[in-house]
N, C-alpha and C positions, 0 to 999 in steps of 0.2 A: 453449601450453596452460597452465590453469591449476594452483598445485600443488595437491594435496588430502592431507586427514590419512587416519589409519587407518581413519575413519569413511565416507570417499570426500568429505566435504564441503571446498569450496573452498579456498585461500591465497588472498592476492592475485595478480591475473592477474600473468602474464608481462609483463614489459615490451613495451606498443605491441600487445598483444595483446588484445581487447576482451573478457570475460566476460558472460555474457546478463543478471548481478545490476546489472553495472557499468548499464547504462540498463534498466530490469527492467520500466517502461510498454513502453518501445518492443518488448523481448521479448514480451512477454503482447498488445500490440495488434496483432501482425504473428501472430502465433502464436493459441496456444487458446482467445484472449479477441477475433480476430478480429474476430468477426460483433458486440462491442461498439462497432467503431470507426467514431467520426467523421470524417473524413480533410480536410485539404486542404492538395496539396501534399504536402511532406512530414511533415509533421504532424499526428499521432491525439490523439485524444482519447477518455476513454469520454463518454458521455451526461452531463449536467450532473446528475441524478437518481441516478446509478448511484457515480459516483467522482469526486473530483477529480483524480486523477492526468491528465494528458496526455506527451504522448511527441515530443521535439524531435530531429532527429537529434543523433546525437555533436559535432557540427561543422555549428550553424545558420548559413546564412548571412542575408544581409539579406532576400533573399526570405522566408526561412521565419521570422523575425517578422513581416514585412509578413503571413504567411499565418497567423499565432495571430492578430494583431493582429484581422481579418476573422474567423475562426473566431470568436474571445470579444467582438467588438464593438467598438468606440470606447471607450474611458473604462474598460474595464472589469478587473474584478480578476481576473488571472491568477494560478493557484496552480502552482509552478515545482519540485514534490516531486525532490527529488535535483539537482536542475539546478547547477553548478558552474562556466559557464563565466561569460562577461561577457554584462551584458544592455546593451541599446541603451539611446543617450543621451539618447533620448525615451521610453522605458522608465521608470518608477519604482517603487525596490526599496519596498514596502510593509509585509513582513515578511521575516524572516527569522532561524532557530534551527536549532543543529547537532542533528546524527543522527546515527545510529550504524544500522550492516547489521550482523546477527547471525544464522548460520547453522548448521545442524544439528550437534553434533558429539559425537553421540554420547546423545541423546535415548533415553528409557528409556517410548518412547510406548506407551500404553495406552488401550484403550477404558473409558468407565466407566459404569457401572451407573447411573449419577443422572442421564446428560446426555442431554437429548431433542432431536431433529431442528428446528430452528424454520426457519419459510416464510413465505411472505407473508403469512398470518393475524396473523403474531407482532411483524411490523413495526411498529405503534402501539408495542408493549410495549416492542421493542426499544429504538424512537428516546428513547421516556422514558428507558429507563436510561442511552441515553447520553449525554443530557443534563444528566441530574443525576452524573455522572461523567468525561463527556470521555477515552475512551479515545484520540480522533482522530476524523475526516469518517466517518459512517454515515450514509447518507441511503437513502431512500425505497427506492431500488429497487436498493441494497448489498446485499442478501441474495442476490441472481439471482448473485452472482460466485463463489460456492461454497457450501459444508458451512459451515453456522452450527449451534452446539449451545449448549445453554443447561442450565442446575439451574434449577427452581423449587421452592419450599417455602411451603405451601400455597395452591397456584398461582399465587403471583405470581414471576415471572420475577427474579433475584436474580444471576444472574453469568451471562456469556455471553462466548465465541470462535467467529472464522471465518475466513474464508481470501476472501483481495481477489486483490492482481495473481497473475500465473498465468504464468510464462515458461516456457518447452521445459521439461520436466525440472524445476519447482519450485514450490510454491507457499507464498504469503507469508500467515502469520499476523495478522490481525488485529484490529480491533475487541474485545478482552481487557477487560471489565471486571467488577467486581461493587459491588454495591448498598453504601454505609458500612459498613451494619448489620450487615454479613453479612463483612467483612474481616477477615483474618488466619487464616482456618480453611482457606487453600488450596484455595479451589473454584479462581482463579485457573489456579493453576498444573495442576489436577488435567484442565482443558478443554484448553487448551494442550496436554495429551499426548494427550489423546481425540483430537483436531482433526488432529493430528501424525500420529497412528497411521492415520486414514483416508486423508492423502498420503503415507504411508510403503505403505500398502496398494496406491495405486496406481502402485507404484516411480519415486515420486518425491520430494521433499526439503525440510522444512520451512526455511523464515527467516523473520523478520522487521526490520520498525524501530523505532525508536524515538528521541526527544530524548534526547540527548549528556547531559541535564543531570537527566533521571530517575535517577538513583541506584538506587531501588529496584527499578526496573522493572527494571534491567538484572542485579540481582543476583540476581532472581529470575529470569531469565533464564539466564543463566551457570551461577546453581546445579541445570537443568533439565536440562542440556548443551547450550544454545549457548552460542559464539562470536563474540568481534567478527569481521566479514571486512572492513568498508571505513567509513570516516566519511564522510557526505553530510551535504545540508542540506535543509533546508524552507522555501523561500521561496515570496515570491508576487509580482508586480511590476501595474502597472498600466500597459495598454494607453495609447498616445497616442490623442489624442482626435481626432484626424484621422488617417485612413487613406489607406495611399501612391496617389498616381494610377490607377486602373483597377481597385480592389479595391471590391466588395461586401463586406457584413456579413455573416455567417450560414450562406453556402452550405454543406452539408455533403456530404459523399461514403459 
């Protein structure tokens, strides 16, 4: 088992022992995020509109790239969030930046008065701001994966948080940003507890991630009460342009 602090939030696993954070798609696509999964084989993915995350087991073997390789096409750019092992030698690493899991430890979450519910109406709004910001992937149909809450001030939408992958027992904070104009006054961090406080409500436990090499993010982070628990990575590899004998492209389950 894993250890945990006084907060109940994780340590790193026990040795040989797997934690659900340790592969956190494959928790959430087997689990409460389900009915988003693409499957083939051993490998989920959510809808191309929805997330990039997909989910390879712990220990892929050749089959189960042979089966992303089909999932995501010939030629095409595989996003490999957390993925750590070795990719195949027809595989090409395309990108790749460290990360950092960071989880609950001791969060002082709160609802707040300013932050409003955003849905699919808000999605246009959304996508601009994170554009002109780059929190990380928020596409189209991101908001369906939980509780998005937003500040607007004279209603243009101006900082927003919300909650992506979804394992047994936890959900991950994401998409965090606010507008230039409007930084340094702590909307930031003020949603981030709102967001917290709603999966704290349904007794379960904020994380998130982030680039190793955010500095600020992570101070801000820490100074909210999280936690490092484990360092990952964010790569993306590109599919071989011929696929193994007897595979189709696309099929999904």
């Amino acid at each position: 088992m894993s250890r945990t602090t006084g907060s109940g939030a994780p340590g790193p696993s026990a040795a040989g022992v797997p934690h659900v954070l340790d592969n956190p798609a494959l928790a959430s696509l087997t689990g409460p995020h389900a009915h988003f999964a693409e499957r083939r084989g051993r490998v989920l993915r959510y809808p191309v509109d929805v997330s990039p995350w997909l989910a390879l087991p712990a220990d892929p073997d050749t089959r189960d790239w042979a089966d992303l390789a089909a999932l995501a096409g010939p030629g095409a750019e595989v996003p490999l969030p957390g993925f750590r092992g070795e990719v195949p030698a027809d595989w090409e690493i395309t990108f790749r930046v460290e990360g950092v899991q960071l989880v609950d430890d001791g969060l002082a979450a709160a609802p707040d008065a300013e932050a409003v519910r955003l849905g699919p109406a808000d999605v246009p709004e959304m996508l601009d701001l994170v554009t002109r910001t780059r929190p990380g992937p928020f596409l189209p149909r991101t908001v369906e994966l939980g509780t998005y809450l937003g500040i607007r001030r004279d209603g243009a939408l101006i900082a927003m948080a919300g909650e992506r992958l979804h394992p047994p027992g936890w959900t991950e904070i994401s998409a965090v940003c606010t507008d230039p104009a409007f930084r340094g006054k702590g909307l930031a961090g003020r949603l981030i507890l709102a967001v917290a406080h709603g999966i704290r409500e349904r007794g379960e436990t904020p994380f998130l991630h982030t680039s190793a090499e955010n500095a600020s993010a992570i101070r801000l982070y820490e100074s909210l009460g999280f936690r490092l628990r484990r360092r990952t990575a964010f790569l993306a590899a590109r599919a071989p342009e011929r696929l193994a004998d007897g595979l189709a492209a696309v099929p999904v389950a």
